[in-house]
C-alpha positions as CSV (number, residue, x, y, z in Angstrom):
1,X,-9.5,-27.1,-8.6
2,X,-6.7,-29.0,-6.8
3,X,-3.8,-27.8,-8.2
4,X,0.1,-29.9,-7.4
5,X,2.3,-27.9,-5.1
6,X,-0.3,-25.3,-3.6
7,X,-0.5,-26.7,-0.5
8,X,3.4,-26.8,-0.1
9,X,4.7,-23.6,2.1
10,X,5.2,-20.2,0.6
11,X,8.7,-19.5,0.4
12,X,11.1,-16.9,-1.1
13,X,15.2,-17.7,-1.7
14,X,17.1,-14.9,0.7
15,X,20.8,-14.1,1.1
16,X,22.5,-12.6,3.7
17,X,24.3,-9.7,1.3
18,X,24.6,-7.2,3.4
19,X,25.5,-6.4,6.9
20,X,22.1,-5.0,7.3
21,X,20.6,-8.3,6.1
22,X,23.1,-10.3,8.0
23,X,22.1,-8.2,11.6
24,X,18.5,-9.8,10.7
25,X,19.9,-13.4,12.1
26,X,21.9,-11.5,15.2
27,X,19.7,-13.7,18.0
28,X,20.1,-16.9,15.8
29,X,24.0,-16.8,15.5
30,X,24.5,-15.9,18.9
31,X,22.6,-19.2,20.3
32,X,24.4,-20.8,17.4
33,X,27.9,-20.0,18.5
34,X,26.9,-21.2,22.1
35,X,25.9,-24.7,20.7
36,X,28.9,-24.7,18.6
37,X,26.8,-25.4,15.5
38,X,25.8,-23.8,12.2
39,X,25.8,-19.7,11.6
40,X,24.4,-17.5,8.9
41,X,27.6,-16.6,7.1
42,X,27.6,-13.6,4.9
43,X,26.4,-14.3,1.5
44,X,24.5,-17.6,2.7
45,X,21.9,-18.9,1.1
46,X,18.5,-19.9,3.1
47,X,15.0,-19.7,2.7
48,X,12.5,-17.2,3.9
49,X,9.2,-18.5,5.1
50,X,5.3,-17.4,5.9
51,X,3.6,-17.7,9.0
52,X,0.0,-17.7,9.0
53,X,-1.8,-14.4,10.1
54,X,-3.4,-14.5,13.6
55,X,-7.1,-15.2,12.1
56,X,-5.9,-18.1,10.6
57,X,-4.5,-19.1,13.7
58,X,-7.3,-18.5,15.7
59,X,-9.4,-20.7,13.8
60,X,-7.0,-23.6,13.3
61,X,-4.7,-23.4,16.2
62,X,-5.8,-20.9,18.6
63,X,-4.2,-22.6,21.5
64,X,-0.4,-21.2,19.4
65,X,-1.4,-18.1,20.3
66,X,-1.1,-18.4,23.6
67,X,3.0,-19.5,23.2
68,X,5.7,-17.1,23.7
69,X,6.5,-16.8,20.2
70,X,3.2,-15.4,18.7
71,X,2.4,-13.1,22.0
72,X,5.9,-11.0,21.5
73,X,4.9,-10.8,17.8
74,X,3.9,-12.9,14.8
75,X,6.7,-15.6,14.0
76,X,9.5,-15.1,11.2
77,X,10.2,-18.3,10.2
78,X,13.8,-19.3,8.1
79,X,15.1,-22.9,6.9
80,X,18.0,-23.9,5.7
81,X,18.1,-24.1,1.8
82,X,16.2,-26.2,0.0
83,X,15.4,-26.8,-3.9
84,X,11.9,-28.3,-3.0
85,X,10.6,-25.6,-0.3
86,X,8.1,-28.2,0.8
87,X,11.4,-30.1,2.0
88,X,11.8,-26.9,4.3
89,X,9.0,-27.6,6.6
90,X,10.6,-29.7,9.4
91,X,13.6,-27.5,9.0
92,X,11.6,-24.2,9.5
93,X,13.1,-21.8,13.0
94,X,12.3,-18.5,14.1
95,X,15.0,-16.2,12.5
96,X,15.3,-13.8,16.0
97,X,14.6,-16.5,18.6
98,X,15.8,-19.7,16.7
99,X,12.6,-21.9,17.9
100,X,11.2,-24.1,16.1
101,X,8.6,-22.8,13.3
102,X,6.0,-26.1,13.7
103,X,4.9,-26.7,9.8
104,X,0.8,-25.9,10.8
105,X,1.9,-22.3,11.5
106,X,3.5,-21.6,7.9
107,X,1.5,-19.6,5.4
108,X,0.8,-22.4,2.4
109,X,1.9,-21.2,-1.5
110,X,-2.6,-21.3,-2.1
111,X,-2.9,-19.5,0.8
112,X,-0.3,-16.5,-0.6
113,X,-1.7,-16.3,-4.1
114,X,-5.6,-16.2,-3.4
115,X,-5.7,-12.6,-3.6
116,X,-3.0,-11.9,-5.4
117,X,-5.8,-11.1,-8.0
118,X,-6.6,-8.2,-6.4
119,X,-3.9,-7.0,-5.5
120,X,-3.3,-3.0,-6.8
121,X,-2.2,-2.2,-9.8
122,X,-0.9,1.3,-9.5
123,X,0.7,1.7,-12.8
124,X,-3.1,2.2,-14.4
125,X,-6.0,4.1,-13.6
126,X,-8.8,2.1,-12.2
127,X,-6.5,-0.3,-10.2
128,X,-6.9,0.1,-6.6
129,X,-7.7,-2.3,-4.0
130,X,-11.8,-1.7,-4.5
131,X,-12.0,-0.8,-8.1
132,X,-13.7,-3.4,-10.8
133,X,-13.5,-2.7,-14.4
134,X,-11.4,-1.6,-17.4
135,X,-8.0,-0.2,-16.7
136,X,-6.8,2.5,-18.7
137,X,-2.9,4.2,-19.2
138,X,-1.7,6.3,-16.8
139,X,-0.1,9.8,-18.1
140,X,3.4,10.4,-15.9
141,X,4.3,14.3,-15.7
142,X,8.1,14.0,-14.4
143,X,8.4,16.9,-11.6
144,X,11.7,16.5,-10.5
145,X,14.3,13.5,-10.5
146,X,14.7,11.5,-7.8
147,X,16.6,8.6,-7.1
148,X,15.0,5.1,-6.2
149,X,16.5,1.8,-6.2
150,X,14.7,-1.1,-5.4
151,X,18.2,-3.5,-4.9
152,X,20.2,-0.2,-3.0
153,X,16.9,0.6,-0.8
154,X,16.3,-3.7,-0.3
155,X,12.3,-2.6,-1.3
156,X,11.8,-6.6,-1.7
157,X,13.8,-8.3,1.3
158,X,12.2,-5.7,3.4
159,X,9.0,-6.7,2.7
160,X,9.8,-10.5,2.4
161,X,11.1,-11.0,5.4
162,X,9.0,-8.8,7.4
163,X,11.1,-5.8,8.4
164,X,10.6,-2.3,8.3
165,X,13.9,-0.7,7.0
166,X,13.6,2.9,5.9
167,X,14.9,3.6,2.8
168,X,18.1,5.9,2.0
169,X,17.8,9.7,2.1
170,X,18.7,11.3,-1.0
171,X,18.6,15.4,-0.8
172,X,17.2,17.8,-2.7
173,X,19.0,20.0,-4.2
174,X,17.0,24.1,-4.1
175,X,15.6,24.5,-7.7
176,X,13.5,21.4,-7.3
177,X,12.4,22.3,-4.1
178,X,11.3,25.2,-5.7
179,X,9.8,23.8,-8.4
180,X,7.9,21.5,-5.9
181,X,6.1,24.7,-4.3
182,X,5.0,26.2,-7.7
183,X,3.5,22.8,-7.7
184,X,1.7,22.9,-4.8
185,X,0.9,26.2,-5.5
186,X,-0.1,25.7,-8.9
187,X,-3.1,22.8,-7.6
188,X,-4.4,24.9,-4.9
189,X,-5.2,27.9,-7.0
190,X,-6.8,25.5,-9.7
191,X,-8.4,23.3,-7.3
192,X,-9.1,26.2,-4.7
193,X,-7.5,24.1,-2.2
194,X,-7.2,25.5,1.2
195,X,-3.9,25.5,3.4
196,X,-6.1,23.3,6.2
197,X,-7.1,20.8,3.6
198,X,-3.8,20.3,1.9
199,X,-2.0,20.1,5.5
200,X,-4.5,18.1,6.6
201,X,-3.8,15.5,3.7
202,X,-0.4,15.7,4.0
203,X,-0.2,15.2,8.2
204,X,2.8,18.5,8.3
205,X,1.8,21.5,10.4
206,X,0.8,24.6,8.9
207,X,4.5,26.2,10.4
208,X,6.2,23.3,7.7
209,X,4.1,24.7,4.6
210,X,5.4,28.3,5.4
211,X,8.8,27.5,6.5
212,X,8.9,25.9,2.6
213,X,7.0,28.8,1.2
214,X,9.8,31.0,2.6
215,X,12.4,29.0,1.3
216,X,13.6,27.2,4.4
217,X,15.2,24.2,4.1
218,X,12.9,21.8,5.4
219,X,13.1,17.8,5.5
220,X,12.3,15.3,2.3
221,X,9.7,13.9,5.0
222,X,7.8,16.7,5.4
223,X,8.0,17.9,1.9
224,X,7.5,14.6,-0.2
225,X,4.2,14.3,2.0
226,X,3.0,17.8,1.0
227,X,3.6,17.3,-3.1
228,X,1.9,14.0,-2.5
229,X,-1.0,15.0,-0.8
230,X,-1.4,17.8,-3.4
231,X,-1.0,15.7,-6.3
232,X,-4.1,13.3,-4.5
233,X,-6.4,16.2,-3.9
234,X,-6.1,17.0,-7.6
235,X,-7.1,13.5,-8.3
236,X,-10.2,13.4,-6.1
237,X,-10.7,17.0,-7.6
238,X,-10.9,15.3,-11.2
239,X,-12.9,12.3,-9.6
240,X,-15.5,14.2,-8.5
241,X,-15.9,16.2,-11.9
242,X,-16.1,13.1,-13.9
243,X,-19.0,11.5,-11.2
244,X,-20.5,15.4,-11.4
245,X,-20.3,14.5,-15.3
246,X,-22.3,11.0,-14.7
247,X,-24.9,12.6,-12.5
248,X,-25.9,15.0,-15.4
249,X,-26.1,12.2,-17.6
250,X,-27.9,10.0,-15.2
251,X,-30.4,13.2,-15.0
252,X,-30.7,13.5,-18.9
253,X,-31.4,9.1,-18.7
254,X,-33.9,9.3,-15.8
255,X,-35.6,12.3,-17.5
256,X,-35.9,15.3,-15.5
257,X,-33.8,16.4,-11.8
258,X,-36.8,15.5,-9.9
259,X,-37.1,12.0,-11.2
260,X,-33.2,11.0,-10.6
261,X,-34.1,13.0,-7.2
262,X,-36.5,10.0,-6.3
263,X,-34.5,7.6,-7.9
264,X,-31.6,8.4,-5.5
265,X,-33.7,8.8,-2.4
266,X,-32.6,12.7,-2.2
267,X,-34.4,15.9,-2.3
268,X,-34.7,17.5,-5.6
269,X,-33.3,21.4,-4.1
270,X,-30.3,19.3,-2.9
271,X,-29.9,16.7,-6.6
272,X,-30.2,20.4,-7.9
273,X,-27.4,22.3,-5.9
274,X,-25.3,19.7,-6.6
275,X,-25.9,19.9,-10.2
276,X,-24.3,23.1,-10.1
277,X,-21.6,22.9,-7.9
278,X,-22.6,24.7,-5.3
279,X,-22.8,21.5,-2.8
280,X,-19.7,18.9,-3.3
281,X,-20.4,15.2,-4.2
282,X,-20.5,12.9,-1.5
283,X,-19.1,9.3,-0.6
284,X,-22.6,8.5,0.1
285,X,-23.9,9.7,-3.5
286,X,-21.3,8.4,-5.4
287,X,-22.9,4.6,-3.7
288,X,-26.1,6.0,-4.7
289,X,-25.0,6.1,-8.1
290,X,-22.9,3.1,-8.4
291,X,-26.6,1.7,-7.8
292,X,-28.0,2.5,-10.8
293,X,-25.2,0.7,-12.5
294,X,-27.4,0.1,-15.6
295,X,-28.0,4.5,-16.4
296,X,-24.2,4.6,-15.5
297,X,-22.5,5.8,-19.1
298,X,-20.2,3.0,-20.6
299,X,-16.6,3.9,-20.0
300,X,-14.7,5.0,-23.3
């Protein structure tokens, strides 16, 4: 369906607010001021722009490529404001190297939104990037407090415009440090979780976990990473329970171990030591059983 305005460029209103955000058009006011002409004042208004990824390049305009501009890095095209963003186009300039942004190399508005669809939706179960289905609610268990800001931290102009700004340090005061490890504790005695799994999982060194065992003051990075990574190896934990729940079920459908065996393309003494826990279930069983889609149970 042709739909009015798609095939306009993707564009997103920015200000320069901050001095961090200003620092972004550094290389553009300095060839500015040498011409004499137009700088990015604080507080100025422009548009931020799209530029096409380098597939789309390669299949439309491969001979770009070869420019400057896209073999430093992939353009970050700017444009003077504009109500009507498709008025933007012949406007449209590098922000760093203040080139000129030709309109065949902007990402269009379609061209944004086509898989916006499937984008993840973290705030429900059954949401990620490969997931089909019902979603269901999420249950939040506060641990600690910390504080977030997507305005303070500039979450959205970082990822508008294309830069990687880290986001502001807050520290941790002792008790919730403490009541991180209990945590972590907690999940690995319930989830027999072993010290080389979790620090595998959380990419820290085995000398970080004991430092913060002890007590030592360690860094937010290298704790944060830890309480994340045990939080994920409780979910797979649960994951794999629930598909352990589904194979039973898809043995009680298929009517006996051996049959669902065959079904599956496994051996029975293997479908059987699974069963039981004694082996874990793998990637490759869980496809198995995505297979047989129709002996699947229905979700609640």
């Amino acid at each position: 369906m042709n739909m009015p305005g798609f095939d306009g460029p993707a564009a997103s209103q920015y200000a320069a607010t901050t001095p961090t955000l200003l620092k972004w058009f550094d290389g553009y006011n300095e060839r500015q001021r040498a011409l004499k002409s137009n700088e990015v004042f604080p507080f100025g208004f422009l548009l931020s722009l799209q530029a096409k990824s380098r597939m789309e390049m390669a299949q439309h305009d491969s001979e770009a490529l070869a420019t400057p501009l896209w073999q430093r890095r992939d353009p970050r095209p700017a444009a003077p404001f504009f109500r009507r963003p498709i008025d933007a186009v012949n406007e449209a300039f590098d922000r760093e190297r203040h080139e000129k942004t030709p309109a065949t190399w902007l990402k269009t508005l379609g061209r944004s939104l086509v898989r916006y669809h499937m984008h993840e939706e973290t705030k429900f179960w059954g949401g990620e990037y490969e997931q089909r289905g019902h979603l269901s609610r999420r249950h939040v268990s506060v641990l600690m407090p910390q504080f977030i800001g997507k305005e303070a931290d500039h979450t959205a102009e970082s990822e508008l415009i294309g830069e990687e700004a880290s986001p502001a340090e807050y520290p941790q005061v002792a008790k919730d440090r403490a009541k991180l490890m209990r945590f972590i504790a907690k999940v690995q005695k319930e989830q027999e979780i072993s010290d080389r799994d979790l620090c595998s999982k959380a990419h820290v060194s085995h000398h970080t976990l004991v430092a913060a065992r002890e007590g030592k003051d360690i860094s937010n990075v290298s704790l944060r990473p830890l309480v994340r990574a045990a939080e994920a190896l409780r979910h797979e934990a649960a994951d794999r329970q629930g598909w352990l729940e589904r194979l039973a079920h898809l043995r009680d459908e298929a009517g006996s171990r051996n049959k669902l065996a065959k079904l599956l393309g496994l051996s029975a003494p293997y479908l059987g030591r699974v069963l039981r826990g004694e082996k874990p279930i793998t990637e490759e069983l869980v496809d198995r059983m995505k297979s047989l889609a129709p002996l699947l149970p229905k979700p609640c």
